[in-house]
Every structure is written in C-alpha cells, then in structure tokens.
N, C-alpha and C positions, 0 to 999 in steps of 0.2 A: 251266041256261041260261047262255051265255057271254054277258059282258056288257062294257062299255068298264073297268067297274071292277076284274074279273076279270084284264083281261091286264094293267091296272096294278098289281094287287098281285102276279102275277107276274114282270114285268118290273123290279118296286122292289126284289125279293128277287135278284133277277140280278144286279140293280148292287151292293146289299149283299155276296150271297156269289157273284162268277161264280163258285167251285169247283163252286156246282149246277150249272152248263153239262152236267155228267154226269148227273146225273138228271133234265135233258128237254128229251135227245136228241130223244127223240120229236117235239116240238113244234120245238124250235128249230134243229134241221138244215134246217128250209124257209124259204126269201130271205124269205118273207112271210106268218110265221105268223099276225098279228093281223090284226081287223078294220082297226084305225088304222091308216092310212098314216104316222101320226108316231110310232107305237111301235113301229112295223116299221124307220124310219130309225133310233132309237134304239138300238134292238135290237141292230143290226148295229155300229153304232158299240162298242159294249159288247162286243162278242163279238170283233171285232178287235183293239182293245184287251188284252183276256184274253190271246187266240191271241198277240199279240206280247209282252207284258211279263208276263205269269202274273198281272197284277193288277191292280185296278179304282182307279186316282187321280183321286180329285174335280177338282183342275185340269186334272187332258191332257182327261177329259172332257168336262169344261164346253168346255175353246177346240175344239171337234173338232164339236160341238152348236151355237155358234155360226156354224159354216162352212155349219151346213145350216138356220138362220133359224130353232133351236133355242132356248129361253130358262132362265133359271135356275129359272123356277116352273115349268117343266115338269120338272124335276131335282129341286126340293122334293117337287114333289107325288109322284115316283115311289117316294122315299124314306119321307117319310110313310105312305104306301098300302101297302108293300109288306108280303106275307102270304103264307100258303099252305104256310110248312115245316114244319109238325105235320104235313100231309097230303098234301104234296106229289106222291106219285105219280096218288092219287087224280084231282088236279086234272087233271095230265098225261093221264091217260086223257079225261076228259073233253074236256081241250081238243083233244088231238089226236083225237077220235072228230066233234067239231064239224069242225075243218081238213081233214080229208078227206069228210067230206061236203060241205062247201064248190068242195073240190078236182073232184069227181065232179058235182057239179050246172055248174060251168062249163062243164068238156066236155060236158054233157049240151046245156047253150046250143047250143053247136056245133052237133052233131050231128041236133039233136031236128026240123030241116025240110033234112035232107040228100037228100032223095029229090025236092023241090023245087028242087038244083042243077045244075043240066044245064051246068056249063061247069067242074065240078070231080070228080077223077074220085072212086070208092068209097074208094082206099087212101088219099086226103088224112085224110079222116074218120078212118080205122082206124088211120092213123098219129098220127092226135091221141089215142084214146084206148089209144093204147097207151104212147104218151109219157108220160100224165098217169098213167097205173096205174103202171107204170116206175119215174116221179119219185116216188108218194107212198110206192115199198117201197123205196125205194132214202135217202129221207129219215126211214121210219120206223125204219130199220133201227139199232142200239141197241151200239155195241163201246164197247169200255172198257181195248182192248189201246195196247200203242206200238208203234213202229218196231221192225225187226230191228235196225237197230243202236245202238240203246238198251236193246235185249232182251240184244242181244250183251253191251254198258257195264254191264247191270247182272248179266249171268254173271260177270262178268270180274272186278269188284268182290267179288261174294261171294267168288269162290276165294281172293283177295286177302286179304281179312277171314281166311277158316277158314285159311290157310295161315301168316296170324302169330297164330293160336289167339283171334281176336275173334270171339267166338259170341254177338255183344249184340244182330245181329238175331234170335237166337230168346229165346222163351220158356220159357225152364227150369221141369220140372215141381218139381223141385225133391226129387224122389226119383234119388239117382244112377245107377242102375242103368237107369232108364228113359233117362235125357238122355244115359248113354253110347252105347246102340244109337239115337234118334234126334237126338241135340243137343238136340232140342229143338223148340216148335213155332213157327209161321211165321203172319205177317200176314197176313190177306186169304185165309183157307185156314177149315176147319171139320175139327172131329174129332165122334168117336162115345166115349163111353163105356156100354158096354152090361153089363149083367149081370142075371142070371134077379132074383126077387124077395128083397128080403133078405141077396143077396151084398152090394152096399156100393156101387152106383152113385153114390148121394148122398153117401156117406162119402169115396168117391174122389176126388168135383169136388170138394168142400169141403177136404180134405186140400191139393188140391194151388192151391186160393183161398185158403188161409193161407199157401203155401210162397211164392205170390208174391206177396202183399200183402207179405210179410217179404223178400223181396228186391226191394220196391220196384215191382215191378207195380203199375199202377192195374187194379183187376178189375173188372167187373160180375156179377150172381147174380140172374136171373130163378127166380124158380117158381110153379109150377103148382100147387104139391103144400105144401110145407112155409112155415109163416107165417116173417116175418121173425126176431121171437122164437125160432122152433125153431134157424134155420141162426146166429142170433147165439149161443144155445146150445151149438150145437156147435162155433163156431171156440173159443171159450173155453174149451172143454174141450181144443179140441185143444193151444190157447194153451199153459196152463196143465198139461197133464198130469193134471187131478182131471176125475173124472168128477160130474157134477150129482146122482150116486144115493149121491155119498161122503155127502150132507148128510142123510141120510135114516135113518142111524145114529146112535147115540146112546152117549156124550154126545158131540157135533159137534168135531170139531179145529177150534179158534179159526183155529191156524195157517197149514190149508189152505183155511178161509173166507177167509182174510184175502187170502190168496195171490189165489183162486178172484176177489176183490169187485176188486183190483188190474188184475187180468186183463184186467177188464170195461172199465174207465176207458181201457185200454189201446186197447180193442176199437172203444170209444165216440170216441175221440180219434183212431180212421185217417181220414185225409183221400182215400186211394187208396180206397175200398171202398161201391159204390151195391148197396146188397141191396133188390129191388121182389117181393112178394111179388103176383099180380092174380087174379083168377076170370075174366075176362074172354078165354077160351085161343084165342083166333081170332088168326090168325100174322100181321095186319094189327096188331092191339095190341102184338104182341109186339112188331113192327117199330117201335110209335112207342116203347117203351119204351125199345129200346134206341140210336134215335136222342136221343131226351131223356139216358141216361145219356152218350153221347158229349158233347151238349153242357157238361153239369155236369162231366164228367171229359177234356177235350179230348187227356190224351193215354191215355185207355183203349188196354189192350193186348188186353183179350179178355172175353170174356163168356160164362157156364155158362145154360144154359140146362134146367130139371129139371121135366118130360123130355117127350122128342121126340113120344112117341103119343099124351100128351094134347093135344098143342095141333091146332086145327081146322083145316084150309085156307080156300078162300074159296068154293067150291063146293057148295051146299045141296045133300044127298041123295046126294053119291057116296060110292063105298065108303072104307073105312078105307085100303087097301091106295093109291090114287089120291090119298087124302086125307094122307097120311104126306107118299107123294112129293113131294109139292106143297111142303110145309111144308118138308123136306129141302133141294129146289131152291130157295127164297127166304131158306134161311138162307145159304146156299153165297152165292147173292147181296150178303146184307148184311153177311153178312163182308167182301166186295168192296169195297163201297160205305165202309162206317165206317173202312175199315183198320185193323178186329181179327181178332183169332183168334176163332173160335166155337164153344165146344163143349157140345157136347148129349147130355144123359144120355139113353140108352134102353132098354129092357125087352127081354128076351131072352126067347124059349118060353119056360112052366114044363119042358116036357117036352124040352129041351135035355139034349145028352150031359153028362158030366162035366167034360170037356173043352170050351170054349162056341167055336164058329164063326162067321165072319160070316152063312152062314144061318139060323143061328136068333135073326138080330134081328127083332123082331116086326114082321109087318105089309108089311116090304115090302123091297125089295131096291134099289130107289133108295139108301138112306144108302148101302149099299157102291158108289155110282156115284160119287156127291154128294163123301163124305168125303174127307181127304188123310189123314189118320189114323184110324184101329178100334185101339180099347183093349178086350179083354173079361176080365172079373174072375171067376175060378177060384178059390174056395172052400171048404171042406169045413164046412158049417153044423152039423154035429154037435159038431167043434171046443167050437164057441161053447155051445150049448146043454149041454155034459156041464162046464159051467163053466170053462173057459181061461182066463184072462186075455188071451195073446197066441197068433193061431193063424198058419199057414202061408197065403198067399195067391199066387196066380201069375196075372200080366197077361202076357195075349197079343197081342199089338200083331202084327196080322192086317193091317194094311194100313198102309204109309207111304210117302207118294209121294215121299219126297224121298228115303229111303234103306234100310235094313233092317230086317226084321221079326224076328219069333222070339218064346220066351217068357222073362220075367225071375220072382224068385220073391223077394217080399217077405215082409213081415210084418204082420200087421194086430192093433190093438190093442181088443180088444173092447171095453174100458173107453172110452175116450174115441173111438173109431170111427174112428180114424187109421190109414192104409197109412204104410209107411217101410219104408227099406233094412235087412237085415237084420243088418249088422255098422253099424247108426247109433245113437248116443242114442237111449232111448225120446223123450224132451224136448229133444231135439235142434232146435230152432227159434231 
C-alpha cells in the first residue's frame, strides 16, 4: 500500500542521490507522481535542479522551496525519511503499478456517465481515454541513452584515446594474447565465459580477478557455487605459484609455507577485492549484492558472476531455457546501471564438440543475444588426468562486439589452476 511515508522516503533518497533519476523513470517521468501536492512541487524542483547543474545543492534548493511557500522542515524531514535503495526497483514497481491505476480510474471519472451527455460528442470521451493511455506509455517508458551528438563526442574521444595508444578505458584481461585481439573489456557491457564441466570456467574468471586486482582493478566475485574460503584459495595459489596439495607431502618445505602464509597477508590486505559467496540464487539477490558491492567499492570496474544457470529468474514455474534468459537480460542491465563490466561464467553441453561453440551454451541462446563478449575454454582433460603439470588450452572468443574474434592458444597450469600466455613467466604476476 502506498502511503504519504512511502513517497517521502523516496523523494528524500532523490534529493540524497538525484543520479537514481535513472532508475525511476518509471514513476518520475509523470508532472504528478505523488499523492502530495507538496511532493509533487518538490519533486520537480529537484529534478530541474539535476537536469540543469548534474547536482543536488542544499542552498539553490532550499531558496527555490521558499519561492513555492516551501519550508526548511519539509527539507529535514525528507532527508531524514529517505529509504528504499536496497530495494529500489521493487518499490518503483509498486509505486508506478498504484500511479497508473490512479491514472485510469480518473479517466474512468470522465467517462463512467458519458452516455448521460447529449451536448458532447462520443470522440470527446475517446479522446480522453486515449490521451491518458498515451501519456501513461509514453511516461512509463524507461531509456538510458544520450543525444547523437554526445554519442557522436564520445566516438570521437575514444578514437582519440586508441589513436595516442590510451586503452585505460578498457579492462585488460591481463593475459596478452587475449587483450591484443580485443584490447580489452568495456564498461557497461557483459561477457560469457562458458566451458563444458571441469574445463576451467572458474579457474579462468579467477585467473583473470587476480590479473586485475594486480593492475589495480577494483573487482567483485559473486558465487553460487564455490565458498569464499575456496576462491581465497585459489587466488593465493595463483598468487603465489604453490599449489595448496604442495603441503600434504612430507617433510613440508618451511620455505614455500612461508612464502605460501605471506601470500595470504597479501590477499587479506587488498582493499580493491569484495568476494560474497550466497545460497540465495534468485537474480533479484544477486542484484542487491552487487549494488552493496558498488557501494563499498565506488569505483568497481567489474564483477564475475559463477555461474549463469544456477541463478533463478523472478518467475515461479517457467522453464529453465526462459528462466536463463531472463537472468542474462537483467545482468546485461546491471552492468548498465552500476557502470561495470559483468561477467558470467557458464556451463557448456557435456556432449559438446571438441571444439566448443556459442550453441552449446547450456540452456539457452539469449547469452549469445545479451553478451558483448563469448570466451569458450578448449581443453584436452586427459592432458591433466595422465599427470601434466602444464597442459595446452585455446579460448575462442566467438563473439566481440567491439572488434575481432578468432581462437588464442594458451597455457593452463594444473597445479595452481591458472591460464597464462604461453611465452610468459609461470609466476609472472
């Protein structure tokens, strides 16, 4: 139930952060979303504000609030109240589900003893209620684009950048062979890493969550699957070069304990790296998860997500195939929204060729819609099990909207579960 309380704590959160002006569009695109006539004047005051100076100043506001008989306790109190951005979409639905029912029941006023007006013709009526369905699609409706010639300003800037060799808007996987055929990956975009079972999906996002935490990346690491413990685990092995099974021999090298316990300190001591392990796989949690990591890391560059087919949609009872999609399309979103990169491991057929294709990622054909990049991890798992140490590996980078694909052929180290270039240091970090 929407209530006077409800639009003040979102309207106190508006004035905090207008940047949400983007996520609720939905509501605030209409002259007069609220029940209150005085948070509706507010409102607008607020959002003109924004639109002109990109930012919310407690002075220009307050003398702009007194020109409309506006008072400073109503400024406190909005401040005070304000709430809602754990769940903010949530709320958005709701409130915009009450605003247009609102919207429809007016016209319904109208309308509801039209056949008792004999001095106004049929299409006055039909044009009201075409007006008001009109306005509530035409305010519900949700972009998040700019102008062409700021689309233009910001083509022109990048060539500018790549042209005196500044490639700091991407994100270097930090394997070179990968970042010379893409540069590298891009803000506000989502990738795939996919591989059959056992190839190295997790070993891949991890590999390349240590390459850039070590160049200074802030990262985030959701999973579904592996507990905090395990992926702390493995960066420290990757860290480090020793594998956690070196300790299980006997008598123990002090040396590469010591190395190994260093590691750790090292690991324990990044300030760029939020790892949230949860059970809860519904892509609604996922989504607050990875807004909370943006808040604690404001300038997160991207976030690994492991993996794509466990997490649920919002829809009870539909199939898996619909249920993927879903969860693909509102990551593709939240990369938008946060201004990270997103990428998401996912599970490939077992009965996939040798060679692995964007159709046998499992489940559904949406990620090859969704993504801006497909990474699939080629392996020869005999390799490993006839004891290697270091076997042959090739990523086929099957989709990149920015520029070229092909396959690169690395090296993967079985011992510590690290991919790398194949003329680089094992311990090359």
């Amino acid at each position: 139930m929407i209530t006077d309380n409800t639009e003040q704590k979102l309207l106190g959160l508006l004035i905090k952060k207008p940047e949400l002006f983007a996520d609720t569009q939905r509501v605030t695109n209409f002259e007069r979303p609220f029940f209150s006539h005085k948070y509706n004047q507010i409102l607008q005051l607020v959002r003109n504000q924004y639109a002109e100076f990109g930012a919310i100043e407690r002075r220009r506001l307050l003398e702009s609030m007194s020109t409309e008989n506006l008072t400073v306790e109503d400024y406190s109190q909005l401040i005070k109240g304000a709430g809602f951005e754990e769940n903010l979409s949530d709320y958005i639905t709701t409130l915009h589900d009450s605003l247009v029912k609102r919207e429809l029941a007016t016209v319904s006023e109208k309308v509801i003893n039209c056949t008792q007006d004999l001095m106004n013709p049929a299409e006055k009526y039909l044009n009201a209620v075409k007006s008001t369905l009109e306005g509530i699609e035409s305010n519900s409706a949700v972009s998040c684009g700019v102008t062409l010639a700021k689309a233009v300003e910001n083509v022109t800037e990048k060539a500018k950048k790549l042209s005196s060799g500044d490639t700091t808007d991407y994100i270097k996987t930090g394997i070179m062979s990968i970042d010379r055929l893409i540069t590298g990956l891009t803000r506000k975009t989502m990738s795939v890493i996919g591989a059959r079972p056992s190839v190295g999906k997790s070993a891949l996002g991890l590999t390349l969550t240590a390459n850039m935490l070590a160049s200074g990346h802030s990262v985030g690491f959701i999973s579904v699957e592996m507990s905090e413990t395990e992926c702390v685990e493995r960066l420290m092995q990757l860290y480090s070069g020793i594998s956690i099974d070196t300790f299980k021999k006997t008598p123990v090298d002090q040396a590469k304990l010591k190395h190994f316990e260093a590691t750790g300190q090292s690991v324990a001591g990044l300030n760029n790296l939020e790892i949230v392990r949860t059970t809860d796989r519904t892509i609604m949690n996922i989504r607050s998860i990875a807004r909370a990591m943006k808040r604690k890391l404001p300038d997160l560059d991207i976030i690994f997500i492991d993996y794509l087919q466990k997490i649920t949609g919002t829809g009870k009872g539909q199939d898996k195939r619909n249920d993927v999609g879903e969860v693909s399309a509102i990551m593709t979103d939240m990369a938008n929204d946060l201004g990270v990169h997103m990428c998401c491991l996912a599970q490939l057929n077992r009965n996939s060729s040798e060679e692995p294709k964007m159709q046998d990622l499992k489940e559904t054909s949406d990620i090859e819609q969704d993504a801006s990049y497909i990474f699939l991890i080629g392996r020869d798992l005999a390799q490993q099990y006839n004891g290697v140490m270091e076997c042959d590996a090739d990523i086929y980078i099957c989709k990149n909207r920015q520029g070229r694909t092909g396959k690169v052929e690395i090296k993967y180290n079985c011992v510590t579960t690290r991919f790398h270039d194949d003329i680089e240091d094992e311990h090359g970090f």
